[in-house]
N, C-alpha and C positions, 0 to 999 in steps of 0.2 A: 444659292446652292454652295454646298463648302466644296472649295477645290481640293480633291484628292492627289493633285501631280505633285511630286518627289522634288520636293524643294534643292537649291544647287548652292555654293559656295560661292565666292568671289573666284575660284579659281573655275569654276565650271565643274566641278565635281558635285556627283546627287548624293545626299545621304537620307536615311527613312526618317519617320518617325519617331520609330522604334528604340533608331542611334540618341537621338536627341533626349528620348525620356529615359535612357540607360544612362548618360551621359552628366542629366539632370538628377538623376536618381542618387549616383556616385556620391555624392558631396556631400549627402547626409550620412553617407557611412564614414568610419575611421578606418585607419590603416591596414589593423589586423583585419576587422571586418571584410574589405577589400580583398585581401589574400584569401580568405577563407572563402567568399566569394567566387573566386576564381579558382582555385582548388576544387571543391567542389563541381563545377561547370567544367572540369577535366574529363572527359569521358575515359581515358585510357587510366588515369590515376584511380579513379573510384573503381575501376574493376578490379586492376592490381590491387590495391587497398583491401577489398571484400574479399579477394579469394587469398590471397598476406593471413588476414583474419581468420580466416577459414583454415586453413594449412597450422595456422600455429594451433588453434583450438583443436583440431582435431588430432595434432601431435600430441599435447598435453593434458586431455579428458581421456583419448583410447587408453593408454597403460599407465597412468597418472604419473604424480611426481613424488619418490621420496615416499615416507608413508602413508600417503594420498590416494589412493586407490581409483582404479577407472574403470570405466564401460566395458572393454574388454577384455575377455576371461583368459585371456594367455599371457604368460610371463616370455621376455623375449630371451632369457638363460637358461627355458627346460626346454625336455625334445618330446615331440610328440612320435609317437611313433603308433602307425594303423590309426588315424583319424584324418585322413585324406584322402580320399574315395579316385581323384584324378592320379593318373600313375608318373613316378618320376617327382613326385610334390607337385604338380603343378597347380598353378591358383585356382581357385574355385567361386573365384568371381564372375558373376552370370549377369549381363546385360540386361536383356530378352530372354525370357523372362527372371526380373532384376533378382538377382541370390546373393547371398555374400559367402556362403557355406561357412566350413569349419577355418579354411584358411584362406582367404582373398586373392593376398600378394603370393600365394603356395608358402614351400617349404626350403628352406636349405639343404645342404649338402649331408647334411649332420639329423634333418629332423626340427630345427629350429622352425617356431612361426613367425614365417620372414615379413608379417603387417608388423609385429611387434618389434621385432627388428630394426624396420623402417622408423617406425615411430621415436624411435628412443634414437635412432642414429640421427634423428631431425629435430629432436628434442637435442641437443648435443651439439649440433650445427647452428642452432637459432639461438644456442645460447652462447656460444662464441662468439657466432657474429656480431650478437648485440653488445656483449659486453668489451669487445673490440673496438669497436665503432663508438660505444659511450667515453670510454676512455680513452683513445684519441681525439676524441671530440674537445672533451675536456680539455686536455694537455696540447693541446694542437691550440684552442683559441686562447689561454692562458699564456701560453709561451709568444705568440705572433701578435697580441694585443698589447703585452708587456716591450716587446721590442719593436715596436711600430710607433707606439705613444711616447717611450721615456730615449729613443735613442741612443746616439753616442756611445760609450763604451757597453753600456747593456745591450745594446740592439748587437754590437759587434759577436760578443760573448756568445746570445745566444743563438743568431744567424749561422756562428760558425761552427754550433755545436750540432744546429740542425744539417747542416752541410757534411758532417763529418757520418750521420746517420743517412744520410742521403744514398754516400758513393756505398755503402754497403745495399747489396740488394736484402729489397724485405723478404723476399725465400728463403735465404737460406738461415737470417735472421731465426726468419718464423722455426725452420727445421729446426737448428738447434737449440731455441727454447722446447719443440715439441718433443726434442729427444730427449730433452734433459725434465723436461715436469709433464709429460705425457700423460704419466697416471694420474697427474692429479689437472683435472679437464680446468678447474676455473682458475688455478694460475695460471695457468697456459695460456690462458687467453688472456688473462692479467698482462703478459709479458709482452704477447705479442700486439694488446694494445700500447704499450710502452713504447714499443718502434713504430708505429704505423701512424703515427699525429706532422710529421714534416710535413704532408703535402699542405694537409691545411692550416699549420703554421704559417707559413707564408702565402698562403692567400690570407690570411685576416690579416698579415702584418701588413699586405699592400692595401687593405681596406683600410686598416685602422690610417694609415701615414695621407692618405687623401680627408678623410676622415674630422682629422687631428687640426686638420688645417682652416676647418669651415666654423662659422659665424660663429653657430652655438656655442662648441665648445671653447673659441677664445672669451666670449662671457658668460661662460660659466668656471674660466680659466682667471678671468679679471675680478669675479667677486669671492675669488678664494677656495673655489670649491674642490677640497681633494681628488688627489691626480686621481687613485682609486674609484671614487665616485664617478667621476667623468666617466670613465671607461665604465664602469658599471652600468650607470645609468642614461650616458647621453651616445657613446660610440659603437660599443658590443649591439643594442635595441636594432642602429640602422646596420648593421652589418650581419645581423640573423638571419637575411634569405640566405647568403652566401655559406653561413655556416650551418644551416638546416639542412642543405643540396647537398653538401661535401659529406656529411656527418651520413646520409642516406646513401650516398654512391662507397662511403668508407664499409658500411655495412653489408651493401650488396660484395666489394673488394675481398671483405675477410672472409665470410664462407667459402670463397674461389679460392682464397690462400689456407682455409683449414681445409679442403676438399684435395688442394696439391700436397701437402705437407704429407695429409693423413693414406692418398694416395702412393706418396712415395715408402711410406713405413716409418716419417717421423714424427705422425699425431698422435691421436689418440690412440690408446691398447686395450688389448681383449683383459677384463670381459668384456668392458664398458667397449661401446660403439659407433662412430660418427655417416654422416651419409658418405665422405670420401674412405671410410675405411670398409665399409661395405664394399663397395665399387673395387677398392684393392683386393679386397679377400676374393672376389668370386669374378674376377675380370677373366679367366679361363675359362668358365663357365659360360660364356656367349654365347656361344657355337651349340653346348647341350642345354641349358637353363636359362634362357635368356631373360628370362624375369627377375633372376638374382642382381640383375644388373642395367634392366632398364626402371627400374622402381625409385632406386634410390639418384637417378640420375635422374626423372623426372624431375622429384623434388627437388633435386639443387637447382635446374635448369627454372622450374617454378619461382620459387625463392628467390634466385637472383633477378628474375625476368619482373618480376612484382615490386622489386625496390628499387630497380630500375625505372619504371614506368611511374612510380611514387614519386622519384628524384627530378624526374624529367616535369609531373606536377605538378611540383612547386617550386621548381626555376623559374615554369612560366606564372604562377600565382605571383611570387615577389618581383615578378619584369613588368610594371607596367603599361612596356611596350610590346607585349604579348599580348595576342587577343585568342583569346578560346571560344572554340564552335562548340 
């Protein structure tokens, strides 16, 4: 008869079966594969991820982009006026039983169809964040992989240029690029990815300086192989959870700093519309229309919560010493 009891350790500890053939299993995959493996078996990441996915397609198909046209027949710049049957604009979104009516999210103050609204001010939001977050990304591991590997007077130079962008807070930073290229939404973000790369400067630089030090790269350092190359190819590779995680928590960061900026009056301007400049226009509105103002704070609150739960993901996918249920 096969014995079915839970085998034990030297130390007295049982592990199953199950552990051993996971365990056994691991060795034939490679590294990435491992992470993606684990990622995936995130419960909390793949739901974020799916409704992420969801939220942007549905920003981007409803009132399309550019001369792109969308699903939905309202422009977020005309007014309707007597096509909303609830009084006061309110939405006309029906649960039980499910309606979408003429306007959803209802109306503004003005007559505006505030889904379209929404959409475009989250169209507007996700593209700052991203483009924030990519270009920090960029100039944050470029500049701390540069002064982490080559040292000495470089590492000085450029430590102390990140230190000098440091003591400035990134608010007020962000404001006054926002005030100064507000109309024009993708330098603005251009800009304010330009300040926003310090923090993860120096985490890759403290990656790259432990990094710098280990087996491989002193022989790949002894058979000649450019400094460039190294870093390209043997230290940036092992230092990508680090900079995946940062690069995903910089992106959830920005929307929160274009949401305050544009809050305060120094983001984005009318026409054009972000979800923190919504939230400014109609934050009086609370008290009489309270849809004006919990719609578009949904979505930020969504957004962030989703790259959040991404980031947290794949910290634990690139930790080994993670284990996901």
């Amino acid at each position: 008869m096969t014995d079915n009891k839970t085998p034990e350790t030297a130390h007295g500890e049982s592990y199953s079966v199950e552990d051993v053939l996971d365990q056994t299993t691991d060795k034939s995959f490679s590294q990435g594969q491992l992470v993606l493996r684990r990622f995936l078996r995130h419960k909390a990441a793949m739901t974020a991820l799916v409704v992420l996915v969801l939220v942007i397609l549905l920003a981007f198909t409803s009132i399309g982009v550019g001369p792109i046209p969308g699903w939905w027949d309202k422009d977020y710049l005309q007014f309707y006026v007597g096509t909303n049957p609830n009084p006061n604009g309110a939405p006309t979104l029906q649960l039980w039983p499910f309606s979408i009516g003429e306007h959803p999210f209802g109306q503004d103050t003005i007559g505006k169809d505030y889904f379209a609204l929404v959409m475009r001010g989250a169209q507007v939001s996700l593209f700052i964040a991203f483009t924030v977050g990519i270009v920090a990304t960029l100039l944050g591991t470029t500049i701390g992989s540069i002064a982490g590997y080559f040292r000495g007077i470089t590492e000085s130079l450029l430590m102390r240029t990140t230190d000098l962008f440091i003591i400035i807070p990134l608010l007020i930073l962000a404001a006054v690029f926002g005030r100064t290229f507000g109309a024009n939404v993708p330098l603005m973000a251009l800009m304010i990815g330009l300040v926003s790369w310090t923090g993860l400067a120096r985490l890759v630089r403290a990656e790259v300086l432990s990094l710098r030090e280990r087996e491989f790269v002193s022989a790949a350092r002894a058979i000649g192989t450019p400094s460039t190359t190294i870093i390209r190819r043997h230290i940036l590779p092992n230092a990508l959870g680090t900079i995946i995680v940062n690069a995903t928590l910089g992106i959830s960061g920005a929307i929160l700093v274009e949401t305050a900026i544009s809050f305060l009056g120094f983001g984005v301007r009318a026409p054009d519309t972000s979800l923190g400049l919504l939230i400014q226009t109609y934050q009086n509105a609370l008290t009489t229309r309270p849809w004006l103002f919990w719609w578009p704070g949904i979505f930020i609150l969504t957004i962030a919560l989703c790259v959040n739960f991404i980031g947290d993901g794949l910290r634990d996918a690139f930790d080994p010493r993670q284990t996901v249920e």
